[in-house]
DOLO-572505 format. One line per field, with one value per residue (C-alpha): z, x, y; residue number from 1. Coordinates in pm, whole numbers, m for minus. Layout:
BEGIN
c3	(Z, ...)
c1	(X, ...)
c2	(Y, ...)
i	(NUM, ...)
***
This chain:
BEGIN
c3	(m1784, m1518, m1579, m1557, m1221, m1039, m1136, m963, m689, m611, m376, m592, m491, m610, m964, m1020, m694, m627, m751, m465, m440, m361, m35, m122, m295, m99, m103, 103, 325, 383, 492, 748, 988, 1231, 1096, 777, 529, 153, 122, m251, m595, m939, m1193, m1573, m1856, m1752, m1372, m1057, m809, m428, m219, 169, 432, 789, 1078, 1350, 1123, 884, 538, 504, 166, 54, m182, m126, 202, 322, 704, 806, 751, 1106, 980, 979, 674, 675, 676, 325, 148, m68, m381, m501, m861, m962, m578, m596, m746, m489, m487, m243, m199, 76, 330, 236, 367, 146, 404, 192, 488, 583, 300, 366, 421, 6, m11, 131, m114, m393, m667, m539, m646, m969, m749, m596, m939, m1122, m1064, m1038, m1337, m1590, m1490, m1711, m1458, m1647, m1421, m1209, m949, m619, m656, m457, m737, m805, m399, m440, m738, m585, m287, m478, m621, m967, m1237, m1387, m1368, m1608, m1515, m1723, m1602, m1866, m1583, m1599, m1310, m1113, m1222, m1091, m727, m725, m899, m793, m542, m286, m400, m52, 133, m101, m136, m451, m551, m905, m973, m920, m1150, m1224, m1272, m1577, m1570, m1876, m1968, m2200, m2203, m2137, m2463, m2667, m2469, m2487, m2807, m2945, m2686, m2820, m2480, m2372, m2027, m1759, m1564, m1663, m1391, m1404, m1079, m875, m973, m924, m622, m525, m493, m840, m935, m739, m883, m1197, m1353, m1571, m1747, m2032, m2047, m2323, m2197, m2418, m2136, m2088, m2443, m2621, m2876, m2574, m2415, m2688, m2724, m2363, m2444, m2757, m2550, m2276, m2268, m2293, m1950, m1838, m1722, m1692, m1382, m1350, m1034, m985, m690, m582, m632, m514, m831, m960, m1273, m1363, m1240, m1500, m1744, m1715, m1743, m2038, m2216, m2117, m2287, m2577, m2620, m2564, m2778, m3082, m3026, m3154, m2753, m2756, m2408, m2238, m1864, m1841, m1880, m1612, m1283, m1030, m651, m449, m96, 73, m169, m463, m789, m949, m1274, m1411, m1778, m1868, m2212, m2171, m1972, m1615, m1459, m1164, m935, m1033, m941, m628, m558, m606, m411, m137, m167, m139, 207, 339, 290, 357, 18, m192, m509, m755, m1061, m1175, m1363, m1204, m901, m777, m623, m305, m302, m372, m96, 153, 361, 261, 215, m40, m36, m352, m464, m829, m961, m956, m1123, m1374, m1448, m1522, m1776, m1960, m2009, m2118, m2393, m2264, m2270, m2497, m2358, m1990, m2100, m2218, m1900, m1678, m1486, m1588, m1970, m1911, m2295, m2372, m2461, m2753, m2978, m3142, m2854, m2555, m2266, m2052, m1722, m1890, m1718, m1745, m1878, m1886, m1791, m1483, m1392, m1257, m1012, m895, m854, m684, m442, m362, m60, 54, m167, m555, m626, m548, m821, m1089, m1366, m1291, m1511, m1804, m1683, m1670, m1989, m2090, m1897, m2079, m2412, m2312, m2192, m2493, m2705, m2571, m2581, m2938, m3054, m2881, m3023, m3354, m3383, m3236, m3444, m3754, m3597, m3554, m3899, m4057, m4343, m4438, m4426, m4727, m4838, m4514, m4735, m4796, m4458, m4374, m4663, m4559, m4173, m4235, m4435, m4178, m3904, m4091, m4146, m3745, m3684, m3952, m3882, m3523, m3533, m3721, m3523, m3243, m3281, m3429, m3085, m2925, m3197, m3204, m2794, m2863, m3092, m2953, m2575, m2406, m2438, m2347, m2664, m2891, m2825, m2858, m3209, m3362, m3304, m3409, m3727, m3816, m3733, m3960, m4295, m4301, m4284, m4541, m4747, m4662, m4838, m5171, m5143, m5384, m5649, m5584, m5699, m5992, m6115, m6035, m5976, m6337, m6069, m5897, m5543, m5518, m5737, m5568, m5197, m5396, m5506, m5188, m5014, m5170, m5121, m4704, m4775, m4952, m4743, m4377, m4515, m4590, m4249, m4123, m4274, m4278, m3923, m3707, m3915, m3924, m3599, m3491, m3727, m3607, m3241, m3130, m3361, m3121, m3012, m3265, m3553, m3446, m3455, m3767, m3881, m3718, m3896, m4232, m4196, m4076, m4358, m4654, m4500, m4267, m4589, m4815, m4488, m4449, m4812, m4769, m4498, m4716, m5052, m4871, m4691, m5048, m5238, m4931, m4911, m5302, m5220, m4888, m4738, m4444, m4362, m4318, m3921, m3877, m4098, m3850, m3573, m3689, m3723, m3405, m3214, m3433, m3309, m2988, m2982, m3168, m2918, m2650, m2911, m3043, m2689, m2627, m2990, m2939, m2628, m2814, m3187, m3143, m3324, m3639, m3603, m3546, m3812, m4128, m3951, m4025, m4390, m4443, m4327, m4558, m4842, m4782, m4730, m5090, m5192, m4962, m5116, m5458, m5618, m5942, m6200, m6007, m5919, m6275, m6438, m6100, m6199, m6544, m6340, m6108, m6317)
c1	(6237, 6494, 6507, 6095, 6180, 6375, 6201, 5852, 6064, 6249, 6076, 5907, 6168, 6470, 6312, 6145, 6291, 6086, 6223, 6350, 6432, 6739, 6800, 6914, 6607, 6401, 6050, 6296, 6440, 6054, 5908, 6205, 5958, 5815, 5379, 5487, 5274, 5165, 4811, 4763, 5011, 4939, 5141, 5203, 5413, 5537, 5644, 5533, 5348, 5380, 5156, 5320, 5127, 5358, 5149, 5464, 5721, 5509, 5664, 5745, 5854, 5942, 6259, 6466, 6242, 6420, 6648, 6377, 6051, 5862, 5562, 5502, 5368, 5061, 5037, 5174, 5120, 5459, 5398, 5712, 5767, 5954, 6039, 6241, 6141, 5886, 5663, 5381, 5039, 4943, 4656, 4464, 4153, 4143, 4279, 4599, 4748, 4806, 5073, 5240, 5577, 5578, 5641, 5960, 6089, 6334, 6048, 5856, 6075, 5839, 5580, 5742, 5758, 5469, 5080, 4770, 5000, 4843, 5092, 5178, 5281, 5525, 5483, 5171, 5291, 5117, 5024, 5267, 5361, 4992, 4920, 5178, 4991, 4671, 4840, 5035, 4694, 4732, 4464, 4461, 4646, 4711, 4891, 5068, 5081, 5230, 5097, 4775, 4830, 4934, 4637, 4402, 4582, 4570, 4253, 4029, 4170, 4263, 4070, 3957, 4275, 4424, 4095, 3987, 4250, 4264, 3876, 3903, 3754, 4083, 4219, 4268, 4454, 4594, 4735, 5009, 5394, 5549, 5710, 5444, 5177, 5401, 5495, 5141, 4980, 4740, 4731, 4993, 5174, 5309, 5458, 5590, 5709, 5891, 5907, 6184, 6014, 6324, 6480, 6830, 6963, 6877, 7063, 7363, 7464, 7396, 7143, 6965, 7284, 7176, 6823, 6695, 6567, 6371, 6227, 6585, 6725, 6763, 6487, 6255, 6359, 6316, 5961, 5875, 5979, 5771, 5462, 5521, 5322, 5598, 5684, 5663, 5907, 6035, 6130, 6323, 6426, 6684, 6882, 7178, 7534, 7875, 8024, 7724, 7621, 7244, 7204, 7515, 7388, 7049, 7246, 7421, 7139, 6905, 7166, 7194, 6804, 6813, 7080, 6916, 6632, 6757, 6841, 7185, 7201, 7105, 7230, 6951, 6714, 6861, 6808, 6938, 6898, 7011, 6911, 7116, 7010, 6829, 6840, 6598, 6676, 6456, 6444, 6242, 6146, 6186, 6473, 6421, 6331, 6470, 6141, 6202, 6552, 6462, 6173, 6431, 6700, 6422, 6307, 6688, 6715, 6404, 6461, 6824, 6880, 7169, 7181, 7413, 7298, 7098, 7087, 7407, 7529, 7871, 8085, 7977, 7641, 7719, 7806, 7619, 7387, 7460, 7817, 8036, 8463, 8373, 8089, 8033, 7696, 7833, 8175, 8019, 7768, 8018, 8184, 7894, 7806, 8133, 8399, 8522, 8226, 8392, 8709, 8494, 8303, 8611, 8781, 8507, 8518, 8206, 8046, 7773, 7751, 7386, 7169, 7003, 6716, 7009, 7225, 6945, 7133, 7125, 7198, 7514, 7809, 8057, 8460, 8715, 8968, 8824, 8809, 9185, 9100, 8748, 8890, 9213, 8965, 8721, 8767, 8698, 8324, 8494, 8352, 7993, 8081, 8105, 7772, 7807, 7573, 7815, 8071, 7847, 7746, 8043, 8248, 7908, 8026, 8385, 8264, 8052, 8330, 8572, 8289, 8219, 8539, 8567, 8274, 8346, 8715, 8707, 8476, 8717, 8959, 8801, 8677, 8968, 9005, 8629, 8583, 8765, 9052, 9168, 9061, 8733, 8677, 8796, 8594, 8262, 8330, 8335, 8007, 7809, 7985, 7899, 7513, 7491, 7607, 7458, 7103, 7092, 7281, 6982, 6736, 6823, 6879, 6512, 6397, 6553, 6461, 6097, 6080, 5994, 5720, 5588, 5559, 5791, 6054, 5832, 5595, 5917, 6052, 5752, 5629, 6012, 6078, 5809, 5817, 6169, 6130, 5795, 5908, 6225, 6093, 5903, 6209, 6399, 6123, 6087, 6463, 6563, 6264, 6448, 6769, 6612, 6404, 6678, 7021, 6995, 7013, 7339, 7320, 7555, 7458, 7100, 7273, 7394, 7136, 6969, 7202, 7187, 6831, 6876, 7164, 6918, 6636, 6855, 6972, 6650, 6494, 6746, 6699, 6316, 6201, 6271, 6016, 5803, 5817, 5738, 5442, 5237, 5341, 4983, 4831, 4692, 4892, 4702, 4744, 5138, 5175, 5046, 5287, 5582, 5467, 5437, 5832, 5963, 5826, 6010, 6336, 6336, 6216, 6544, 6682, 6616, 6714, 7138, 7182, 6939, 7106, 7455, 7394, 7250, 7580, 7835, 7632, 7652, 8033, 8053, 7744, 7951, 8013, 7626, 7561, 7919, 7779, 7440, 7675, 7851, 7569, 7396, 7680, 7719, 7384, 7403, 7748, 7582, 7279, 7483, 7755, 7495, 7378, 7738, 7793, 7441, 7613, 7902, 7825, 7436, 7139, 7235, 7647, 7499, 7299, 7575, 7782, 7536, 7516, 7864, 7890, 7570, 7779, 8097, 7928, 7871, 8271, 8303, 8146, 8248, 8543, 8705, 8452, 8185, 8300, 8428, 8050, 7902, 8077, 7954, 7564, 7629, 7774)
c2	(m17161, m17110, m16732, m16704, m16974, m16731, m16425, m16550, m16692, m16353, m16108, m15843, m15543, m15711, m15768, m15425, m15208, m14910, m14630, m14367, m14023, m13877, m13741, m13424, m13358, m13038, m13282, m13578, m13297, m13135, m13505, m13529, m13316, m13400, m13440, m13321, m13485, m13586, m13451, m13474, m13547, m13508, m13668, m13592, m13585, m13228, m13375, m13485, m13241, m13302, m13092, m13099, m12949, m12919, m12806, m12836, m12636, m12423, m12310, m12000, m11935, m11567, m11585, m11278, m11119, m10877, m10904, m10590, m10783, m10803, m10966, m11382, m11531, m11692, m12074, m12207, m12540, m12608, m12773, m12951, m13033, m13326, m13336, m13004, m12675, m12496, m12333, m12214, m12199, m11934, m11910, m11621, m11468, m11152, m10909, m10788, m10686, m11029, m11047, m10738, m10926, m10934, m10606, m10675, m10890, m10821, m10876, m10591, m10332, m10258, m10193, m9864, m9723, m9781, m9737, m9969, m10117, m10379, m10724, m11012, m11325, m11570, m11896, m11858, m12116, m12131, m11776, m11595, m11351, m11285, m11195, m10974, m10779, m10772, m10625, m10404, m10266, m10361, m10296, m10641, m10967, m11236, m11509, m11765, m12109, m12401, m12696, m12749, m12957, m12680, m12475, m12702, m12744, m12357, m12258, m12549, m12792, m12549, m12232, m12213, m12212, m11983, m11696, m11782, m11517, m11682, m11668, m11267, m11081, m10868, m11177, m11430, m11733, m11871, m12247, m12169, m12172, m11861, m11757, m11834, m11607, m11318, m11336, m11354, m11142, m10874, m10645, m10415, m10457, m10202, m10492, m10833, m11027, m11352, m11521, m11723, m12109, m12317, m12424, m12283, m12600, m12703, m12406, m12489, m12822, m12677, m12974, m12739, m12664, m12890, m12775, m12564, m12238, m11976, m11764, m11631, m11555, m11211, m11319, m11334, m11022, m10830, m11010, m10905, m10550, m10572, m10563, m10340, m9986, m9679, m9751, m10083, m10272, m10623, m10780, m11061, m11271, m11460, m11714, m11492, m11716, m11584, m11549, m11447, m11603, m11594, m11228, m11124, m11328, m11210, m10830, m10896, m11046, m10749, m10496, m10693, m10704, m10350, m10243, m10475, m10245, m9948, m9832, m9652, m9630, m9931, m9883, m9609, m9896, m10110, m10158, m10457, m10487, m10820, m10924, m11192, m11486, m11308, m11048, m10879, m10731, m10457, m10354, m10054, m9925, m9601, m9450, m9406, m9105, m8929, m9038, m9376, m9382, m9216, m9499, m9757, m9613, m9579, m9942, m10052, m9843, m9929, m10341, m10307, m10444, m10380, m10169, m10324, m10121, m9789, m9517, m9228, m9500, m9452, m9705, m9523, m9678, m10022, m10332, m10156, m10410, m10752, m10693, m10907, m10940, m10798, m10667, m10854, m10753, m10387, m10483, m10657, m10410, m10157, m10403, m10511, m10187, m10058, m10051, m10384, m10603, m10902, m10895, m10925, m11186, m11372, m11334, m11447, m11731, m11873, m11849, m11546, m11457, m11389, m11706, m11719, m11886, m12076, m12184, m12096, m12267, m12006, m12243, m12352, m12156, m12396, m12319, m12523, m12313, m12260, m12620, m12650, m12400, m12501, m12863, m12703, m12510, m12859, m12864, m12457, m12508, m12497, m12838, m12659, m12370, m12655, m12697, m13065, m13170, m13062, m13278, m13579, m13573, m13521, m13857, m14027, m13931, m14039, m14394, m14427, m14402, m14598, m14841, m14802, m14849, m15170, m15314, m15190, m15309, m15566, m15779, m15643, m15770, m16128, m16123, m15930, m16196, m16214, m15849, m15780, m15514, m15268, m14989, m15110, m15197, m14836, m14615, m14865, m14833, m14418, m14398, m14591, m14356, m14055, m14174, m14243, m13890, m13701, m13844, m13822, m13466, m13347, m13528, m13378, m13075, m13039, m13211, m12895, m12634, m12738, m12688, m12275, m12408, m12648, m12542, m12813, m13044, m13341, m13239, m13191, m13521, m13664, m13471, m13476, m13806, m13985, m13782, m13823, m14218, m14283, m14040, m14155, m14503, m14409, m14298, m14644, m14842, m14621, m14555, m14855, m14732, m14317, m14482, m14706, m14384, m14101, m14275, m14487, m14842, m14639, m14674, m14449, m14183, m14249, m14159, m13848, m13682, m13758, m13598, m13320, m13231, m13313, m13059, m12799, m12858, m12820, m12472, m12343, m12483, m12286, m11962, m12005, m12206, m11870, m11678, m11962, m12013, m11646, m11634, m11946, m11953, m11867, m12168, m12397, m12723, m12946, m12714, m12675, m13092, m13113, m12840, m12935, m13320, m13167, m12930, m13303, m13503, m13401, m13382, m13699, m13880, m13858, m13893, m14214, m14290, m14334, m14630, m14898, m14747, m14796, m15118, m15276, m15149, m15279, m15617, m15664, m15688, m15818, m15997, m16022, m15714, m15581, m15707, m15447, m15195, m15243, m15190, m14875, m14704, m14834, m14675, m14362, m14314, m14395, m14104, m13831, m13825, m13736, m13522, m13304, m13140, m13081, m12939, m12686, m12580, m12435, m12388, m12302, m12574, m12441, m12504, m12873, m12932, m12781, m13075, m13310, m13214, m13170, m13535, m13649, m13452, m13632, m13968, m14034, m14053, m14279, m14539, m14515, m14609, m14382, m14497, m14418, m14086, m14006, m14084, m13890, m13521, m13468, m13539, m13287, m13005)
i	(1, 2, 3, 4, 5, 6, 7, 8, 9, 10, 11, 12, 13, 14, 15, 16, 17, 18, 19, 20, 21, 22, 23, 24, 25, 26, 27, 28, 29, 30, 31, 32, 33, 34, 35, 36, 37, 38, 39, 40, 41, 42, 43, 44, 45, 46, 47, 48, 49, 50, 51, 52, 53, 54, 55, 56, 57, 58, 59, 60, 61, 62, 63, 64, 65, 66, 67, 68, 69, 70, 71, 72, 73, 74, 75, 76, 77, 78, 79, 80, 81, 82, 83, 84, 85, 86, 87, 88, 89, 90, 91, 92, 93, 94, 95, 96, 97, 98, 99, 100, 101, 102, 103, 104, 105, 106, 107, 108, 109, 110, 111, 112, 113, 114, 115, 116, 117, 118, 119, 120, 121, 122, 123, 124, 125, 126, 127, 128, 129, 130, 131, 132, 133, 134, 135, 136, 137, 138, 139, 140, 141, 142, 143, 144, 145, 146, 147, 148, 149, 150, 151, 152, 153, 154, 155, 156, 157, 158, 159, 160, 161, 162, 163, 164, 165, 166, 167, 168, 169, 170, 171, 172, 173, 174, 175, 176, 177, 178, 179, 180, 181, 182, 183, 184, 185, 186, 187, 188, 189, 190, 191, 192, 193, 194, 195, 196, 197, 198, 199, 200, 201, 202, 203, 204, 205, 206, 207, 208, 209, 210, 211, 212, 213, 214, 215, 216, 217, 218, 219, 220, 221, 222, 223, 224, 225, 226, 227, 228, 229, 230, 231, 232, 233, 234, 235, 236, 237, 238, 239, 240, 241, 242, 243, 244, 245, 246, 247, 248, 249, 250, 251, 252, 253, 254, 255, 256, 257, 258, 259, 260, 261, 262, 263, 264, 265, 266, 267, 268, 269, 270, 271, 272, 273, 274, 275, 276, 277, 278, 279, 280, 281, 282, 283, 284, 285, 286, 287, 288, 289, 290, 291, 292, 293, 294, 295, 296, 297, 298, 299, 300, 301, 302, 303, 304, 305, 306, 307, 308, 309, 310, 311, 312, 313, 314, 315, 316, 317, 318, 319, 320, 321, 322, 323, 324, 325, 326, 327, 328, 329, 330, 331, 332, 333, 334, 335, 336, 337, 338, 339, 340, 341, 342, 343, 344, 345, 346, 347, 348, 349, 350, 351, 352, 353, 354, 355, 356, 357, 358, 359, 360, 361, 362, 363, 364, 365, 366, 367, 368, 369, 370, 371, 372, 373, 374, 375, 376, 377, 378, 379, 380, 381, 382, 383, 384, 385, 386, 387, 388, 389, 390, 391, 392, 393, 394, 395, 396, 397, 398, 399, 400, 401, 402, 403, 404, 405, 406, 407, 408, 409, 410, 411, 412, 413, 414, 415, 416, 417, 418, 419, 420, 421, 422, 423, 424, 425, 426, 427, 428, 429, 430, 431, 432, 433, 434, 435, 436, 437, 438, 439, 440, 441, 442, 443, 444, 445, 446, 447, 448, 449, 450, 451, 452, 453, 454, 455, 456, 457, 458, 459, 460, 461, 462, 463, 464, 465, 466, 467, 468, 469, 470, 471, 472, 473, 474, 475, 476, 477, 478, 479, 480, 481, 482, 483, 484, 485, 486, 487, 488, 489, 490, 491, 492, 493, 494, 495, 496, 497, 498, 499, 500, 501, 502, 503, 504, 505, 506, 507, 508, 509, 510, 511, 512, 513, 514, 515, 516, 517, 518, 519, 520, 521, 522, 523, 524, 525, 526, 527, 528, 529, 530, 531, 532, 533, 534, 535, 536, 537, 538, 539, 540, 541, 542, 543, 544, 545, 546, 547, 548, 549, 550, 551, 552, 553, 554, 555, 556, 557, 558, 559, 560, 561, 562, 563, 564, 565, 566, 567, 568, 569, 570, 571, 572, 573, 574, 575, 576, 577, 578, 579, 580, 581, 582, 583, 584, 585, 586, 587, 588, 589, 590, 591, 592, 593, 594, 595, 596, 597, 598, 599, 600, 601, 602, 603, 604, 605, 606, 607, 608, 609, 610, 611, 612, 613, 614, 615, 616, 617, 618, 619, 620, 621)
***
């Protein structure tokens, strides 16, 4: 009564306080000007969009325009997702020469080598990417979008401002998430161009780090080169960083795409330019020719941008315009094409190793070795070099533990007497430990393997989780009736053979999911939830078997110690959740989940004592 007293009695912000957004958010810092206003959001579960118009200081947002651009921009309408990433919406009346000033961007560059060239658009946005096509004279356009929030701002809500440019009849817009579309697309592509969607700032303080990406992995490269004509290209731009990171990422990944498709000389595929604050990678499928090396070299001159690689450059052409201490892109090019990749990769300040289906963090640059010296150099901009978002999770993981271990000992020690033997306690304590990890390890690393098939992360959580919790609920109630019918009334010989299927089942989902995946990646999104329900089901089900087969045999011996058991596992859980991101990160999805089985193998011993064991081996020979 006294709690539901003050609660009424408080003011209404100090019991549920608004949530606000950071200052150092781009949406905050756009709203600081003067008449800048809010003149429409749309919210859903794939983020907030804020559209801000600013009559007194327009937007004028062209990522990577060049220092020789004359022109103005037309009036723009920045749409901010999540109150960061921008993009823009831009007045246009159908006059292309209005947006000339795109042709002197960095992403442009395809344009001076191919013709009225057929262009897939990965990530739509506002429609800057797509003006620049149309422009550029391109024979048709279709452009990806996964929001379908954003297509409705661009397509519908503001068709007028923009020119209608996405009801043209070159043009087709498609809802669908980036990876899937090319992967299952049935046209071929001179051009397929992956804008700049996220905000450099984002970038900077490195909080996508922990984000599963599949746009950026060699799987997907090799996907986009799958569908290009014999010579397309793909285009890829990037936030420039001093020491460069995404741009020699993006470069090593390329080669290794290449070189897994049979290409045995990959730098004649390659092509990268910067400008003062992008990169824009191309990747060709055939070798380039001697025009196209002589359009690029003309489009570097004319823009004052720099070349960092192509086909024959010298360290003569390089560091020209926008000059560096030391010009990395170039440096780095030369070792990821050469003799000495590994050991370059190894010695690099930040991890750049290609990203993968299996570990596809591509925003995650972070070494610890280098943290000495970044945290040595705070105070000339080192602290700014750091993926911070690594570091958080992991001081989370450290508190958590320490945490953990508190409330796990310490009621053992309380209760020491009633607990039973110290090596019961200790053999008991383990198994639940194990279950939390194992089950959770799994878990989630099916959350983030099931974000290529099913489209986003929101979806996988959504799909994964509620799968895993209702079959292997399922598999807690008929677990006592598995061990009756299978385990002879053995708990423990019951958690066994349980165990062992998880064990065979996890190896074949991870021989078989990849192929799986790549076959019914074009199923529609109702289809793929039932599929991704029915791959769960099995496994989560004897999943869920070991912690009621375990807590029935520890309580048959120690009633008592079932509320610790309860809390063992609670924690385990709680650990593993934020252990099994940090595990992907190193040893890839699949390094995760062998873990978890070879703790759901070793699980069983710890619970039974030498008979038990002795009367198990003859069952399992």
């Amino acid at each position: 009564m006294a709690a539901a007293f003050v609660a009424v009695s408080l003011p209404p912000s100090w019991v549920a306080p608004e949530p606000h957004m950071s200052q150092y958010k781009g949406l905050r810092t756009a709203l600081e000007v003067p008449n800048a206003r809010v003149i429409e959001e749309r919210s859903s579960p794939l983020g907030l969009l804020t559209v801000v118009e600013s009559p007194t200081i327009p937007f004028r947002y062209a990522p990577g325009l060049s220092l020789a651009n004359t022109q103005e921009p037309p009036a723009q309408l920045a749409v901010f997702t999540d109150g960061d990433s921008i993009a823009a919406i831009t007045a246009y009346g159908g006059d292309p020469a209005k947006v000339a000033y795109l042709d002197r961007t960095t992403a442009a560059l395809p344009y001076r080598i191919l013709e009225r060239p057929r262009v897939l658009i990965l990530g739509a946005g506002g429609g800057e990417q797509v003006l620049l096509a149309l422009r550029a004279g391109a024979d048709t356009v279709d452009a990806v979008e996964v929001n379908p929030q954003m297509i409705d701002l661009a397509r519908n809500r503001f068709a007028d401002f923009a020119g209608g440019i996405f009801s043209r009849p070159n043009l087709r817009l498609h809802l669908a998430e980036a990876r899937a579309f090319a992967a299952t697309a049935g046209e071929r592509y001179d051009l397929i161009q992956m804008p700049l969607l996220d905000s450099f700032s984002a970038a900077a303080a490195g909080v996508q780090s922990l984000h599963e990406n599949y746009t950026y992995t060699v799987e997907a490269m090799r996907d986009y080169l799958a569908i290009l004509g014999p010579d397309g290209v793909v285009a890829i731009t990037r936030w420039l960083r001093v020491p460069p990171r995404d741009s020699l990422k993006l470069f090593a990944t390329a080669t290794a795409a290449l070189e897994a498709e049979g290409v045995a000389e990959p730098d004649r595929h390659l092509a990268l330019i910067r400008s003062w604050n992008t990169a824009t990678l191309l990747v060709a499928k055939s070798p380039f020719k001697g025009e196209d090396i002589a359009a690029i070299r003309s489009f570097a001159a004319e823009n004052f941008f720099d070349i960092s690689w192509v086909p024959g450059i010298s360290a003569s052409d390089v560091n020209r315009f926008n000059q560096l201490d030391q010009e990395y892109l170039y440096e780095g090019a030369l070792a990821l094409l050469g003799p000495e990749r590994a050991d370059f990769i190894e010695r690099y300040k930040f991890a750049i190793a290609p990203a993968t289906d299996n570990r596809p963090y591509f925003f995650d640059f972070f070494r610890w070795r280098a943290l000495p010296e970044f945290l040595a150099l705070r105070t000339q901009g080192g602290a700014a070099m750091l993926d911070w978002s690594y570091l958080i999770l992991v001081t989370t993981l450290v508190q958590a533990a320490i945490l953990s271990a508190v409330l796990i000992l310490l009621p053992l020690w309380i209760r020491r007497d009633a607990l039973g033997k110290a090596l019961h306690r200790l053999r008991f304590g383990l198994y639940f430990l194990a279950l939390g990890l194992a089950f959770l390890f799994i878990e989630i690393a099916f959350i983030q393997r099931f974000v290529l098939f099913l489209g986003h992360p929101f979806y996988a959580v959504a799909v994964v989780l509620a799968g895993f919790l209702a079959f292997a609920g399922l598999g807690s109630a008929v677990a006592a009736r598995w061990a009756a019918a299978v385990g002879r009334g053995s708990a423990v010989r019951g958690i066994a053979l349980a165990v062992g299927v998880i064990a065979i089942l996890a190896a074949t989902y991870l021989l078989a999911l990849p192929s799986v995946f790549e076959r019914l990646l074009a199923f529609p999104d109702a289809a793929k939830i039932a599929i991704a329900l029915l791959l769960i089901a099995p496994l989560a089900l004897f999943m869920g078997m070991p912690f009621p087969l375990g807590l029935g045999h520890v309580g048959a011996r120690s009633e008592t110690f079932i509320p610790w058991a309860w809390g063992i596992n609670g924690c385990a859980s709680v650990l593993s959740a934020i252990l099994a991101t940090l595990l992907a990160m190193h040893v890839g999805f699949s390094g995760v989940v062998m873990i978890a089985v070879v703790l759901y193998l070793v699980a069983p011993a710890l619970l039974a004592n030498r008979l038990t064991i002795r009367t198990m081996i003859p069952f399992r020979s």
